[in-house]
Structures are given as structure tokens and as C-alpha cells.
C-alpha positions as CSV (number, residue, x, y, z in Angstrom):
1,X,30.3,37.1,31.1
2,X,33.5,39.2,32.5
3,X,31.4,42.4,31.8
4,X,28.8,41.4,34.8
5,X,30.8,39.6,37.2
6,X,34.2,42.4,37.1
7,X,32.0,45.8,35.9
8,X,28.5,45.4,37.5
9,X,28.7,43.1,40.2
10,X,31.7,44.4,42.3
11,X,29.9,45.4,45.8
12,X,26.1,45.5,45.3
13,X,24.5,45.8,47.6
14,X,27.3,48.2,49.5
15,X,27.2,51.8,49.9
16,X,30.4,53.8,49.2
17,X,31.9,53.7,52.5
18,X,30.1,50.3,53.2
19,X,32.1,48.8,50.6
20,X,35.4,50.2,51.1
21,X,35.2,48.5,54.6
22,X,34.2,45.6,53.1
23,X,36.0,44.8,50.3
24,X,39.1,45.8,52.8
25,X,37.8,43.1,55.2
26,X,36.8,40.4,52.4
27,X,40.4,40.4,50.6
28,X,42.2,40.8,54.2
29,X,40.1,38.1,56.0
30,X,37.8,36.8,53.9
31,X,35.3,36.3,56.6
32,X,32.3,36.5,54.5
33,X,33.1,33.6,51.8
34,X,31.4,30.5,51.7
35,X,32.7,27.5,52.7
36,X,34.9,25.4,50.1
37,X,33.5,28.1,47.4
38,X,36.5,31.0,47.7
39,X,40.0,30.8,48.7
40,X,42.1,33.7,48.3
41,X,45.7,34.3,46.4
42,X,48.1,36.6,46.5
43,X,48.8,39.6,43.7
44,X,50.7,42.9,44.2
45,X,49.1,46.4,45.2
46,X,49.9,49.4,43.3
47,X,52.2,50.3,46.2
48,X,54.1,47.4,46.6
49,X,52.5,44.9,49.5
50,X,50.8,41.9,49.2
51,X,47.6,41.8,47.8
52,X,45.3,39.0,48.6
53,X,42.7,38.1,45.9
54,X,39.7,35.6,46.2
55,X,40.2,32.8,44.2
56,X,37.1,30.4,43.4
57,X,38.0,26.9,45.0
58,X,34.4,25.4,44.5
59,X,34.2,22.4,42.0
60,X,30.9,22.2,41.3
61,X,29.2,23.9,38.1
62,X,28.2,27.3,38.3
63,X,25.0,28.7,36.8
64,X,24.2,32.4,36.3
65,X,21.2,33.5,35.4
66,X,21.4,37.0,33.4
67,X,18.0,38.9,33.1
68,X,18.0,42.4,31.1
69,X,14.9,44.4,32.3
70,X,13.2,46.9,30.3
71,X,13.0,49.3,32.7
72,X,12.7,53.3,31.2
73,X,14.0,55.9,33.5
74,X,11.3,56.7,36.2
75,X,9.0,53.6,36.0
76,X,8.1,51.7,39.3
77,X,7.6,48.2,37.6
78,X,6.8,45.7,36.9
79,X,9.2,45.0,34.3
80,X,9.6,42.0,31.3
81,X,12.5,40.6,30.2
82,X,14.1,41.9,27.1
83,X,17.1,39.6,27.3
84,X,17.4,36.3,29.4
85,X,20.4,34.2,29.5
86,X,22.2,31.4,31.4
87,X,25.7,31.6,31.7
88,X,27.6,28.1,33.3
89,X,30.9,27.7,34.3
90,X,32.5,24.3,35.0
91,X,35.8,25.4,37.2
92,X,37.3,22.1,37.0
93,X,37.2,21.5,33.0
94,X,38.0,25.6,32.6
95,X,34.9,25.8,30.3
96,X,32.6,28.7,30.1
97,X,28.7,28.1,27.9
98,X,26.1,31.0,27.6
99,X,22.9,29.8,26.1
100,X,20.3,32.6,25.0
101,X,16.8,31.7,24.9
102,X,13.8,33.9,22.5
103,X,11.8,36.1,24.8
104,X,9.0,34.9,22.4
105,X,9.9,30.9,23.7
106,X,6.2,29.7,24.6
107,X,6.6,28.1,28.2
108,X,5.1,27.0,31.4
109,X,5.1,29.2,34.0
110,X,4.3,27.8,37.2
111,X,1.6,28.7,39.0
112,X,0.8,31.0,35.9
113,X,0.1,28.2,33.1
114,X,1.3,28.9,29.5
115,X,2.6,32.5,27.9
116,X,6.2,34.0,26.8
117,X,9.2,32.8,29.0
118,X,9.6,36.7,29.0
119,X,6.3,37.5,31.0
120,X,7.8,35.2,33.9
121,X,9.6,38.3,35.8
122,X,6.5,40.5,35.4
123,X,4.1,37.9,36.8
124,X,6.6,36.8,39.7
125,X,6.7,40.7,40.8
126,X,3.1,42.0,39.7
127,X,1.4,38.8,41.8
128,X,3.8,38.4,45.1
129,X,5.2,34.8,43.7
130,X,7.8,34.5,47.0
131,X,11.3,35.7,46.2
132,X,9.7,38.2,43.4
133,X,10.4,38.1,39.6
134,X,14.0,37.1,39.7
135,X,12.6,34.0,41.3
136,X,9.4,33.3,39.4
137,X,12.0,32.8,36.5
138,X,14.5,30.9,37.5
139,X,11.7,28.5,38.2
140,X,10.6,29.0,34.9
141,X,14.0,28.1,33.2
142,X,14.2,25.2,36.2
143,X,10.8,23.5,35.6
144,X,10.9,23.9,31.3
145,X,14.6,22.9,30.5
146,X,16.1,21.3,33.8
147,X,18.7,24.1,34.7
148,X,19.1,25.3,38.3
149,X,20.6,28.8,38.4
150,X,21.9,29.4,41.8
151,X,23.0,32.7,41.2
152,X,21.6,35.9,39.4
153,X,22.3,39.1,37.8
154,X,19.2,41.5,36.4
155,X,20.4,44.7,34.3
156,X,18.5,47.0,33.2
157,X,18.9,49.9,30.2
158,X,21.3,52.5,31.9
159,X,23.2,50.1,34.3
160,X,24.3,48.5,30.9
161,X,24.9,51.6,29.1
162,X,27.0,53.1,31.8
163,X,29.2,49.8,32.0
164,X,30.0,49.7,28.3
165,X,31.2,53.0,28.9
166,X,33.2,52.6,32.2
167,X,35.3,50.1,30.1
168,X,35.8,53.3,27.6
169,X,33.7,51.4,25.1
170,X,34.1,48.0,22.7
171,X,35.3,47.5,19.3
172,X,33.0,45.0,17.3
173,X,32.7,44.6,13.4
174,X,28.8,45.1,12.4
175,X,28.3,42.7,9.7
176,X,25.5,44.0,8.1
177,X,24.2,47.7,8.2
178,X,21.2,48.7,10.4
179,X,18.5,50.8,9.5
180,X,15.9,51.3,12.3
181,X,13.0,53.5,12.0
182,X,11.2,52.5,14.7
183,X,13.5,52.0,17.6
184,X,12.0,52.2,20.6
185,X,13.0,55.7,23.0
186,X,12.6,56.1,26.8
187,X,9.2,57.5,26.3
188,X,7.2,54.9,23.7
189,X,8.3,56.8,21.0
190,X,10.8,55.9,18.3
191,X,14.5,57.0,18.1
192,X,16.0,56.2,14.3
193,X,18.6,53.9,14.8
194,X,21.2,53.5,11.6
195,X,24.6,51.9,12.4
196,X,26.8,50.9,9.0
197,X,28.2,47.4,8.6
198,X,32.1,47.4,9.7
199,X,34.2,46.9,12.2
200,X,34.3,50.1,14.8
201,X,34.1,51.6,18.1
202,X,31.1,51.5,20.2
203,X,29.7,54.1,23.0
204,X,27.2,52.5,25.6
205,X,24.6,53.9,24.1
206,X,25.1,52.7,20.6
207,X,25.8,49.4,22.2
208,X,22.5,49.1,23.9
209,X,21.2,50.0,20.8
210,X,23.0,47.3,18.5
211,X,22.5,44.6,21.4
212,X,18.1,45.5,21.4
213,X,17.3,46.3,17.8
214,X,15.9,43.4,16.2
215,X,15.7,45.4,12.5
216,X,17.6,42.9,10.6
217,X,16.3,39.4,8.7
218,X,16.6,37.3,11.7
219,X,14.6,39.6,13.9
220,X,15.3,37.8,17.2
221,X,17.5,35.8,16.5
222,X,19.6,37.9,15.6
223,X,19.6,40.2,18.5
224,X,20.4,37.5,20.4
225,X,23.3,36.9,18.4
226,X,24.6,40.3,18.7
227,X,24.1,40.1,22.1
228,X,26.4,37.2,22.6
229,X,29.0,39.3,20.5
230,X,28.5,42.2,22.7
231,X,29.8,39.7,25.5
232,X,32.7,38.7,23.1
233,X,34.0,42.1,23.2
234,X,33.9,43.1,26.4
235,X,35.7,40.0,27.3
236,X,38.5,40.9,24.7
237,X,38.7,44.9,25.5
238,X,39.2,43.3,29.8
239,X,41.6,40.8,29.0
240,X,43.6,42.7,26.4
241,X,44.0,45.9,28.3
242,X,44.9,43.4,31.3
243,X,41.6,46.0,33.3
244,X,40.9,43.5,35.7
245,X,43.1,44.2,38.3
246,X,42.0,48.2,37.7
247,X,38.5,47.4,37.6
248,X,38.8,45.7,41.0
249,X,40.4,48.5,42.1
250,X,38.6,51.2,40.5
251,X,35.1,49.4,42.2
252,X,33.4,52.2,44.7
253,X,33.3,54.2,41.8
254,X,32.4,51.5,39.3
255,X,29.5,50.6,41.9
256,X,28.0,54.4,42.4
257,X,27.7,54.6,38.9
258,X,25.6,51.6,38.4
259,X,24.4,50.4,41.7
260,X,20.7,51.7,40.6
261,X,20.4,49.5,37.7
262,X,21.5,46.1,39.2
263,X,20.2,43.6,41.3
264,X,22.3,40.0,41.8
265,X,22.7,37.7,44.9
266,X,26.5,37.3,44.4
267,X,28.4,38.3,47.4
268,X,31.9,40.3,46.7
269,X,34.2,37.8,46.9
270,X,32.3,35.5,44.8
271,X,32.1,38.4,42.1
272,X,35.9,38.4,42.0
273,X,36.4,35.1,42.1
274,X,34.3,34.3,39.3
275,X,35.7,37.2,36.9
276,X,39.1,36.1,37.5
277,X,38.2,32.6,37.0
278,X,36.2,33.6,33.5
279,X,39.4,35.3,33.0
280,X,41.4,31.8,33.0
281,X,39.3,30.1,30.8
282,X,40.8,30.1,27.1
283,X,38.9,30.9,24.1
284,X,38.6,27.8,23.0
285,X,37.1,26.8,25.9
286,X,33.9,29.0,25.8
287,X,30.8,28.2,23.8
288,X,27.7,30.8,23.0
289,X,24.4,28.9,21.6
290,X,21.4,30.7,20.9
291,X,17.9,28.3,21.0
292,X,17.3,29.5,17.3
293,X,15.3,28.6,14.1
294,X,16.4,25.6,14.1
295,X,15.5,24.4,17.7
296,X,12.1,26.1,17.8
297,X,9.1,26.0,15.6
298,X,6.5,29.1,15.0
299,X,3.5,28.5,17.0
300,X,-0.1,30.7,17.3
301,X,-1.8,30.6,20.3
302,X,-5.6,29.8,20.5
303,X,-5.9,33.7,21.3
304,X,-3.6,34.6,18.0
305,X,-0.3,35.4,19.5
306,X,2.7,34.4,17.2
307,X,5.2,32.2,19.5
308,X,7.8,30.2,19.5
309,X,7.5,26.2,20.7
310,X,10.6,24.0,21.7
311,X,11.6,21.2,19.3
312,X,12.8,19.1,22.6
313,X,15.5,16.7,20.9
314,X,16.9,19.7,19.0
315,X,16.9,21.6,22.6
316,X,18.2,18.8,24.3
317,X,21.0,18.7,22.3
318,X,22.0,22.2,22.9
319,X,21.8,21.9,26.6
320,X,24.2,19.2,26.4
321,X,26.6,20.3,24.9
322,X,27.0,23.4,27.1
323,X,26.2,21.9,30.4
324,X,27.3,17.8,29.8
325,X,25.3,15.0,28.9
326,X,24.6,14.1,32.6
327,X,22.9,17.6,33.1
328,X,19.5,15.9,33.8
329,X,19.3,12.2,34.8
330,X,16.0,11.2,36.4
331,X,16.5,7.9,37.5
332,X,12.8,6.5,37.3
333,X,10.8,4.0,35.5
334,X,8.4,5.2,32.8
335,X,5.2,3.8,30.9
336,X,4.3,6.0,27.5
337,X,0.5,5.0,26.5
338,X,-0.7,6.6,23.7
339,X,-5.0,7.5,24.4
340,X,-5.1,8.6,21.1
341,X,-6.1,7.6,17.5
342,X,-2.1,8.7,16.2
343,X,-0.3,6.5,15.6
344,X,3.1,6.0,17.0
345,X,2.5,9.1,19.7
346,X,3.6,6.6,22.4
347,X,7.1,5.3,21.0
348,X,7.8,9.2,19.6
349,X,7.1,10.3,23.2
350,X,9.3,7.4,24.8
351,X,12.0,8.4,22.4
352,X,12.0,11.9,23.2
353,X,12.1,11.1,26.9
354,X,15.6,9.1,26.4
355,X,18.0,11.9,26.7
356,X,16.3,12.6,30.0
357,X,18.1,9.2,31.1
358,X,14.7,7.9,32.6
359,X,13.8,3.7,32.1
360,X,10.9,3.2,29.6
361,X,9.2,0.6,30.8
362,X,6.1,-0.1,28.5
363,X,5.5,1.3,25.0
364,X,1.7,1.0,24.6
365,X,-2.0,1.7,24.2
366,X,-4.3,3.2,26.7
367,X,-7.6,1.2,27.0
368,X,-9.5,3.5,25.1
369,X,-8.0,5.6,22.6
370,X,-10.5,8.7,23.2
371,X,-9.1,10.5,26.2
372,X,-9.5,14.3,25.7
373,X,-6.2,15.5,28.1
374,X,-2.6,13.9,28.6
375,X,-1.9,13.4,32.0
376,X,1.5,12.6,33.7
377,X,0.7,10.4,36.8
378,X,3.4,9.7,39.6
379,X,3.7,7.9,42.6
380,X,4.3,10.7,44.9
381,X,7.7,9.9,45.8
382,X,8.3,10.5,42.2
383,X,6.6,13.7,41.5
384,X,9.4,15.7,41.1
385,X,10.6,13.9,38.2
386,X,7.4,14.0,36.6
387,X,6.9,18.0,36.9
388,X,10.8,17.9,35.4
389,X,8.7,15.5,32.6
390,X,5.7,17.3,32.0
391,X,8.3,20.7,32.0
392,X,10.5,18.8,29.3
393,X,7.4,17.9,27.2
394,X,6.0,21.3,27.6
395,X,3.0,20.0,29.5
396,X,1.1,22.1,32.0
397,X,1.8,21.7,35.7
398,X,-2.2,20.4,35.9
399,X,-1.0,17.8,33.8
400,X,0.9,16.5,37.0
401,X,-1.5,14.0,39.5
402,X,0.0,12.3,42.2
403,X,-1.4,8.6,42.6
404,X,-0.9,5.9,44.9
405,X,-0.6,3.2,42.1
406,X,-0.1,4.3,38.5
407,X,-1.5,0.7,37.1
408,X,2.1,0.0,35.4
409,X,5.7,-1.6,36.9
410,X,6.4,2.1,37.0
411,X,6.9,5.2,39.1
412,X,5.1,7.5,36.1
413,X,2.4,6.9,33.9
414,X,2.2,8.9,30.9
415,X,-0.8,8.7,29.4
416,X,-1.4,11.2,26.1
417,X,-4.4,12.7,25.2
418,X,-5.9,14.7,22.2
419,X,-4.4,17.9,23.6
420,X,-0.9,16.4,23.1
421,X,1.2,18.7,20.1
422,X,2.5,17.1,17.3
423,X,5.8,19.5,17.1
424,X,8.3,19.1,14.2
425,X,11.1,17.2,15.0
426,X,8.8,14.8,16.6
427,X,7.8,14.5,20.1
């Protein structure tokens, strides 16, 4: 993600002369870092003295979340998300994982109940949810797949274009030609979009295009794909023209020319200290997984919309593999009764609840087998867990009670109703 954290990022938040003091101050005295998160080392300037650059000294995990906006020139928002990505970091192993998840991915949204994970940022802005948008889905991506992003970059159309070319472009091979007669313009129009297959130079603007058309057999899963590639290349283009250090330097300038696009909580130094730590981590070392075909099922809504549902084990094994097998461990005791007349819904729940790393307790039937609603109850100590649950299940937040006694040697009772989903993949 060297294209965000070196091209975008560098001094938001700063004005022109704002940021030359700053950044002066931040590699001279780095008063502004965070404790134990940035340390600083020393490079050369282009004249000759010491150069002190921060350095990210923090051990823990990182987690980015990346939000592309589409904003058109001129419009006051609301906005959806067209793109929405995690990127993670683990300094200590040197790895680097970018999951990409459908904007189509049929979700809880807290406070909101069920819709596209892409509505999340609208909502969160449009209705006053605290912290805005931004915040509305990190909650989202928090409560339905157990990822805490502590940090956040949102891009939108021009801010992207504009960095793409500020690195003077990318070279990418196209592996199948594009014909798109209905690509969407600034103004709800269409702009033809054609791009032939091979490998080539790309402007910003045909960038944006390739990384938002979805005219091609996978539709958005494909996109996403490209998308990831996109990354790819920028990260090649920095590291093989060794533009780093020249981007770092070259940031007032880099900042006026996107500042009005871009919106992240990163402070400077942690900006350069990630970018040159993305920088260290080897290719080998960097994995890009798209929640695709064959982690998601099409679903219609009971008002017709054509969406996407989660297969959870096929999910689950995704997320750990990018972010370790330990990335969600809820140590509580669990009871799985089934109020239903399916058989086996109470073991094929309990069994999709084991990568979670909770106890399963009791494997059962309710006492009657005709409840109408599935419903998570939790000691309230233990509600937490069961909205991380009820999020991993794809249950509503209503599904959540708290209760002083659940009736079971357990801290959370689930007990399934008829409104529980049979999903592929078995859940």
C-alpha cells in the first residue's frame, strides 16, 4: 500500500507552510510521535548532513483501513464506497496482507440493520453516527469479520488520479481487452472506455479507469482484482526508481496536489514510517486476497436486490491466513440449540463457531422446535463476544439480549430459529 502511505498521506492535514515546519520539527525532534510506535534513523540529505528519518518501532499489527469514495467533482456528500480494503502489516514477521471485500457483501450495519457493506460510509455521514462515515465502517468491518482498523485512509476519484500521475504513471500488463460502453463520467453519463490487453503504460486517468470498470466476466471481482494489481505496480514503479526518498522530499508539493481528495488519521511520522517499513518487506512476504466467488454465495433480498452472503468457514479461512490464526479468540463457553425442525442446524452452527476459538459446551435441542427468531443470549459480562458471534454468523445486532442466566453451563446461549440461513458451505 506504498502508493497511500508515501504519495497521499505525507502531511494531511498541513498547509504548505504548516508542513514545512512540521515535517522540519517531526524528522529533527520528533516530538509529535507516539510512544514506542516511531523511532527515527539516520539517511543522508541531498546536501550532505544527516538526515533523520522515522522509523516504525511499534510491534504490534497494523491495520489500515482503505476507503475509495465516489465523489464527482462538486458534490457535498454523502458518498458510498466504491472500493473498501484492509491493508495489515505485522512489523515483526515483515509481512504485508491486503484483503478486498465486494461492495455488493450483504452485512450488518450497526445501528442500521442489514444492506451493502458499501452503504456503511453513507449512512454513518448522512445520519450523524459519532466519528462520521469513516467510523460507521470500520464498525462495520469490526462487528461482521472481527478486524479492528486503527488507522484510515479515504480517497476519492481525483486524489487517486493525480497520485498515479505524480509517480509519472505505472506499467501493468492488461490481460484481457476492455470494452466499456457504459462507463460511468463525472456527470451520470457514460464515457466509452476501451483499453487492449497487453502490457503498457498507464496515465492516472486511464488507471482510475482500469481500477473502476467492472466490464469484464467477473464483473466485481475482477475489479477488485485489478485493483490489487494497481497496488502491485505502484509498489514496483517506488521501489525500482528507489522514489522514496524523493517523494518524502518532494511532499508540500505532493500534498497541495491532493490534499482535497484525502482524508486519513495517520500523523506524519507515522506516514513515513510505515512506507518505509512496506518498503522492507520482500515480495514474498506480501499476500493480496479478494473475498471472491468462492467465499460468497449470490443472495436476493426479500425487497429483490441481488447480493452477496458470506460463506463463513470459507471467509474465515482467508482472514487467517492474512492476519494469523489467533486473529479472533473469544475465550467463552457456548451452548448451540437448534429451535428448529432441520436437522443438524445445531452441530453445523457449533462447527462453524470453532475457528472463533470459543468452548462448545452443549450440542442440542431447544424445548420446542417451533421458535420463529434465532437469538444469541449472553450473560452481560459476555456481550461483547456475542455481538462479535452474532457479527460472524451474520445475525442482526437485535439478535443480541443480555440475560442474567442463559439456562446452560455457559456464558452464551444460541438458540436458532426459522429465520436462521442455510448458506452453502454450511453454517
Amino acid at each position: 500500500m506504498l502508493w497511500v502511505l508515501s504519495v497521499l498521506g505525507l502531511g494531511l492535514g498541513l498547509g504548505r507552510l504548516a508542513y514545512r515546519l512540521a515535517f522540519q520539527q517531526a524528522l529533527e525532534e520528533r516530538s509529535s510521535a507516539p510512544a514506542g510506535a516511531v523511532g527515527a534513523t539516520t539517511g543522508m540529505a541531498s546536501g550532505g548532513s544527516p538526515l533523520r528519518l522515522p522509523e516504525w518501532t511499534g510491534r504490534e499489527r497494523v491495520n489500515l483501513l482503505v476507503l475509495g469514495i465516489d465523489q464527482r467533482e462538486g458534490e457535498p456528500g454523502p458518498w458510498r464506497t466504491d472500493t473498501l480494503m484492509v491493508v495489515t502489516v505485522d512489523p515483526v514477521a515483515r509481512s504485508l496482507g491486503v484483503l478486498s471485500i465486494p461492495r455488493d457483501l450483504w452485512v450488518t450495519i450497526p445501528g442500521f440493520g442489514e444492506n451493502r457493506i458499501n452503504t456503511a460510509h453513507f449512512l454513518g455521514d448522512a445520519y450523524g453516527y459519532p466519528g462520521g462515515g469513516i467510523a460507521l465502517a470500520q464498525e462495520t468491518l469490526r462487528y461482521n469479520f472481527g478486524i479492528t482498523t486503527s488507522y484510515y485512509v479515504r480517497v476519492n476519484f481525483t486524489a487517486f488520479e493525480k497520485a498515479i500521475d505524480l509517480l509519472g504513471g505505472i506499467d501493468l500488463c492488461v490481460p484481457e481487452t476492455i470494452d466499456d460502453p457504459r462507463y460511468p463520467d463525472a456527470h451520470y453519463g457514460y464515457e466509452p472506455f476501451h483499453l487492449p490487453a497487453g502490457c503498457q503504460h498507464l496515465d492516472g486517468r486511464t488507471t482510475l479507469k482500469y481500477a473502476r470498470t467492472r466490464a469484464t466476466s467477473g464483473g466485481d471481482f475482477d475489479r477488485m482484482r485489478r485493483q490489487q494489481q494497481v497496488l502491485r505496480a505502484v509498489r514496483e514503479r517506488v521501489l525500482r526508481l528507489n522514489m522514496l526518498p524523493t517523494l518524502i522530499a518532494r511532499a508540500p508539493a505532493l500534498w497541495e496536489a491532493v490534499r482535497e481528495g484525502v482524508r486519513t488519521n495517520l500523523t506524519l511520522e507515522e506516514m513515513i514510517a510505515l512506507a518505509r517499513l512496506a518498503a522492507e518487506i520482500p515480495e514474498d512476504r506480501i499476500r493480496m486476497i479478494v473475498i471472491g466467488p468462492s467465499m460468497t454465495s449470490p443472495y436476493t433480498t426479500p425487497d429483490g436486490a441481488e447480493v452477496l452472503v458470506r460463506i463463513p468457514e470459507k471467509v474465515q479461512e482467508a482472514l487467517a491466513d492474512l492476519f494469523g490464526p489467533q486473529r479472533l479468540r473469544l475465550e467463552v463457553r457456548v451452548a448451540v440449540w437448534n429451535g428448529t425442525l432441520r436437522p443438524g442446524l445445531a452441530a453445523r452452527v457449533a462447527a462453524a463457531l470453532a475457528p472463533l476459538g470459543v468452548e462448545v459446551v452443549e450440542v442440542r435441542n431447544a424445548e420446542r422446535s417451533d421458535y420463529a427468531e434465532t437469538r444469541v443470549l449472553a450473560r452481560p459480562p459476555a456481550l461483547e463476544a456475542a455481538r462479535q458471534i452474532a457479527g460472524w454468523l451474520g445475525l442482526p445486532l437485535t439478535a443480541v439480549t443480555a440475560v442474567p442466566d442463559p439456562l446452560c453451563a455457559c456464558e452464551i446461549l444460541i438458540r436458532l430459529g426459522a429465520d436462521f440461513p442455510e448458506i452453502p458451505g454450511g453454517r
